[in-house]
C-alpha positions in Angstrom: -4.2 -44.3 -119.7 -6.4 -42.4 -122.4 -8.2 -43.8 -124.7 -8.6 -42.1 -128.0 -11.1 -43.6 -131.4 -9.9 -47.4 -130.3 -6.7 -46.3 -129.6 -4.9 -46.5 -126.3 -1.6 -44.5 -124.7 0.1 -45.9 -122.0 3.5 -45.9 -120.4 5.0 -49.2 -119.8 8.5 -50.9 -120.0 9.1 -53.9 -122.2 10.2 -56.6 -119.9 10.6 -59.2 -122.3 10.5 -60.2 -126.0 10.2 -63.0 -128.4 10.2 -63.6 -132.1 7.2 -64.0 -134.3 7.2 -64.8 -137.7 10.6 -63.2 -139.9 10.8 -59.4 -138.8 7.4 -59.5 -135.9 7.7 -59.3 -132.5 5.8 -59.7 -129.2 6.4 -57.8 -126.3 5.5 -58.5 -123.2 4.9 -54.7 -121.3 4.6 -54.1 -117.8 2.1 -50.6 -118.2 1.2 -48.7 -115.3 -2.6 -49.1 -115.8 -3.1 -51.7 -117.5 -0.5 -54.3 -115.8 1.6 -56.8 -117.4 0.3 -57.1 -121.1 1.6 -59.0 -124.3 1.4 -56.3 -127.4 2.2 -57.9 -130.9 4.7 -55.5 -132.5 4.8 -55.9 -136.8 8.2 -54.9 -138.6 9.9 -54.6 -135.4 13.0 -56.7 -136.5 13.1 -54.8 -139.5 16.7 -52.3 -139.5 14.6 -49.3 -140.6 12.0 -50.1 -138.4 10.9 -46.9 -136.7 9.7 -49.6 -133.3 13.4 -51.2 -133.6 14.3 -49.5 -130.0 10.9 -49.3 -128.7 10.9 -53.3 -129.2 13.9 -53.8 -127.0 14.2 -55.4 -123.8 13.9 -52.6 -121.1 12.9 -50.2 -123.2 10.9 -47.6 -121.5 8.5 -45.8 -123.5 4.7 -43.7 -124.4 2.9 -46.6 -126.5 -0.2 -46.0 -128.5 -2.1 -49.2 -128.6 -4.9 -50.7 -130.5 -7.2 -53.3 -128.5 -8.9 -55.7 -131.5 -12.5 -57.1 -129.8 -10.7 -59.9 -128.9 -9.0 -58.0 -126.5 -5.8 -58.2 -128.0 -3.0 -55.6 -128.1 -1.1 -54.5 -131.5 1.4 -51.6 -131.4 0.5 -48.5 -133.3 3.3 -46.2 -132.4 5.5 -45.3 -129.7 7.8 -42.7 -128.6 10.8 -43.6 -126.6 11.3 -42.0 -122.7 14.7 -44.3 -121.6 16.4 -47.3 -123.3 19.1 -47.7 -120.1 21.6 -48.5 -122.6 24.5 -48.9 -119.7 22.8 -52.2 -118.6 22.8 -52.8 -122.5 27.0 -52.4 -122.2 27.2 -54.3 -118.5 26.3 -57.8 -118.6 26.5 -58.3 -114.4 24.0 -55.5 -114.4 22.0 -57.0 -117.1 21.6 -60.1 -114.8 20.6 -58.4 -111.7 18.0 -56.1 -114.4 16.7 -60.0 -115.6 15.8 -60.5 -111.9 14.0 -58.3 -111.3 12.0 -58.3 -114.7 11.2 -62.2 -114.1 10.2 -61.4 -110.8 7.5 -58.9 -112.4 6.6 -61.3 -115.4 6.1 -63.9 -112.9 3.5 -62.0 -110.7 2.0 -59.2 -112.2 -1.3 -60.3 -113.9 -3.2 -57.9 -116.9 -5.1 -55.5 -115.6 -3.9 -55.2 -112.2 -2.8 -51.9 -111.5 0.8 -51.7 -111.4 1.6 -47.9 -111.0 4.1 -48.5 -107.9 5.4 -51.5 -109.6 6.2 -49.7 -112.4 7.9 -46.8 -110.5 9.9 -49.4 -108.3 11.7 -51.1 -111.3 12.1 -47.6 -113.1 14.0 -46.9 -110.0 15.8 -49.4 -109.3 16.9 -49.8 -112.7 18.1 -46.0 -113.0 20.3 -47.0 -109.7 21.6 -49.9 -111.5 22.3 -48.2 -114.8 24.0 -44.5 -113.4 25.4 -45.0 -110.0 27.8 -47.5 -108.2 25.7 -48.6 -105.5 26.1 -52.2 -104.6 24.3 -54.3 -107.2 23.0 -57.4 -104.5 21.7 -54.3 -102.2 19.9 -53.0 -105.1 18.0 -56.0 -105.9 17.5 -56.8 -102.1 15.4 -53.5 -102.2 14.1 -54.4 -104.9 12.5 -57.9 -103.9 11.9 -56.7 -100.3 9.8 -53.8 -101.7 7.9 -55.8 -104.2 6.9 -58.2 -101.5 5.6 -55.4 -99.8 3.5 -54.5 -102.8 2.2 -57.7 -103.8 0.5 -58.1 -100.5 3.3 -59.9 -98.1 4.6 -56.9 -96.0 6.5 -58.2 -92.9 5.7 -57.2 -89.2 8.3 -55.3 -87.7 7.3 -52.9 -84.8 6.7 -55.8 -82.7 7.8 -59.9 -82.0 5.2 -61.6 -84.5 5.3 -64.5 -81.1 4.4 -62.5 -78.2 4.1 -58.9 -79.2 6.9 -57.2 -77.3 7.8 -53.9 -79.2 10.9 -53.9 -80.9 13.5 -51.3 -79.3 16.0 -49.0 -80.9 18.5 -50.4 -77.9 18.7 -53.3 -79.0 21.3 -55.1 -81.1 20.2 -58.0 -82.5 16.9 -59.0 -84.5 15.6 -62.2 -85.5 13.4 -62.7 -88.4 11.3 -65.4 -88.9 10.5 -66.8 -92.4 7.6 -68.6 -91.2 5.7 -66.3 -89.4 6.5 -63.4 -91.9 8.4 -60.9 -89.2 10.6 -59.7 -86.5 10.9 -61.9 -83.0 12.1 -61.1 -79.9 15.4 -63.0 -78.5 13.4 -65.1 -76.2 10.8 -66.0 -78.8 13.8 -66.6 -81.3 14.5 -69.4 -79.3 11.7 -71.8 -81.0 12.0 -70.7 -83.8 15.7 -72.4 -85.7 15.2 -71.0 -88.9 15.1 -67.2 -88.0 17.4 -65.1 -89.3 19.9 -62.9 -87.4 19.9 -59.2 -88.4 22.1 -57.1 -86.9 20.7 -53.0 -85.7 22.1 -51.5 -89.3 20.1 -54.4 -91.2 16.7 -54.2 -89.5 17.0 -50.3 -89.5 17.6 -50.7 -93.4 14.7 -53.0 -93.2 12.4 -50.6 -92.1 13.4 -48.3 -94.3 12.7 -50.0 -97.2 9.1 -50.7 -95.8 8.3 -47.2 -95.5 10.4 -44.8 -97.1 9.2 -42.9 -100.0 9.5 -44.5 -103.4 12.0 -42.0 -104.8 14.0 -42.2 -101.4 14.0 -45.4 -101.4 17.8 -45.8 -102.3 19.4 -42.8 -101.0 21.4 -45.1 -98.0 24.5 -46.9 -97.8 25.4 -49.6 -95.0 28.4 -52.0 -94.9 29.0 -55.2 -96.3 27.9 -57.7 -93.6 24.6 -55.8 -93.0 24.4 -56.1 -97.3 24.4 -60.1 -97.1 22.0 -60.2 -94.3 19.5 -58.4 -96.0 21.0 -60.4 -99.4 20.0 -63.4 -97.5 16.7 -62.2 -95.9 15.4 -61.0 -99.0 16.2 -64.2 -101.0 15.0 -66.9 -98.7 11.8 -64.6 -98.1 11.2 -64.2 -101.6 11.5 -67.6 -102.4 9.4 -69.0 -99.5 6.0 -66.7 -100.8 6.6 -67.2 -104.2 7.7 -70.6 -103.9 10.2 -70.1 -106.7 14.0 -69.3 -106.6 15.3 -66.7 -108.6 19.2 -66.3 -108.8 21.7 -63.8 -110.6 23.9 -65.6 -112.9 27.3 -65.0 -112.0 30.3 -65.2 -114.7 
């Protein structure tokens, strides 16, 4: 961030956007030092409007800000960095993009740091808009990750019940919702609600836990290890959150 005669510049993608007043906007704009901020945008509804693309959903862009002593946020100027204009053109991606975007809105607060967050969406929405990887695994990294950001990172080295280290010889995983980690097959036992992962899935687990953020992506694994970690992700996510978030399907 840098902060120039009352000015501000900061990065940040627009993650959602209402109307105000006949050619206004507000934006709400996940920046990545300033956190999740609402920025009210004049003219941008206008068709000449030089901020008609900056104003769009998922637009990514360099804003210069001004912060009144109220502490609110008014766009001066902005120069665009990515629009992602093929999830513009592909409504299923859209959805899965408006997932992951709620997800953000719903948990990122203003003035929380948000650098990784940032970079994580970024990411995951450049997979999403130029390659073909599977759209549920995207978003299952995606949600697993930002859990792992905001604070709920699963324990996986070793049963969460007894402590017996995991092994690479193994087969079969179990991981419990409730006590936020991996559990051995005999501690599995007491525990109903655990979820069966087979090797592929908890390997791809702990990948996503620890990998670099721009290697975060770069692996493939079949279809039935895709809905466990589909499922895992989505019943996790909605048990620390305590809210359900689902892709529309047409």
């Amino acid at each position: 961030m840098v902060k120039s005669m009352g000015l501000i510049k900061t990065k940040g993608i627009v993650i959602a956007a209402a109307n105000s007043a006949d050619n206004d906007k507000v934006l709400t704009i996940l920046t990545e030092d300033l956190g999740k901020i609402s920025v009210f945008c004049r003219g941008a509804k206008k068709n000449k409007s030089a901020l008609l693309n900056v104003a769009e959903y998922l637009s990514f862009s360099e804003f210069i800000l001004f912060k009144s002593p109220n502490d609110k946020y008014s766009l001066n100027s902005a120069e665009v960095i990515q629009l992602f204009y093929n999830l513009r053109m592909d409504i299923e991606k859209l959805n899965y993009a408006t997932v992951m975007t709620k997800i953000i809105y719903d948990t990122v607060q203003e003035n929380q740091y948000s650098e990784e967050i940032l970079q994580l969406l970024l990411n995951s929405l450049y997979v999403l808009s130029e390659t073909d990887k599977d759209c549920d695994l995207v978003l299952s990294i995606f949600e697993i990750r930002m859990l792992a950001l905001l604070g709920f990172t699963p324990r996986v080295n070793a049963c969460v019940s007894c402590g017996a280290p995991m092994q690479e010889s193994m087969e079969e995983f179990y991981f419990s919702i409730k006590d936020d980690g991996v559990k051995c097959e005999v501690c599995d036992r007491l525990d109903k609600g655990a979820i069966k992962l087979n090797k592929t899935s908890f390997m791809a687990l702990i990948y996503i836990l620890t990998s670099e953020p721009k290697k975060l992506f770069s692996f493939e694994i079949p279809e039935e290890s895709i809905n466990e970690l589909k499922l895992l992700a989505q019943i996790y996510l909605s048990e620390k959150l305590e809210k359900e978030y689902k892709v529309i399907k047409y």
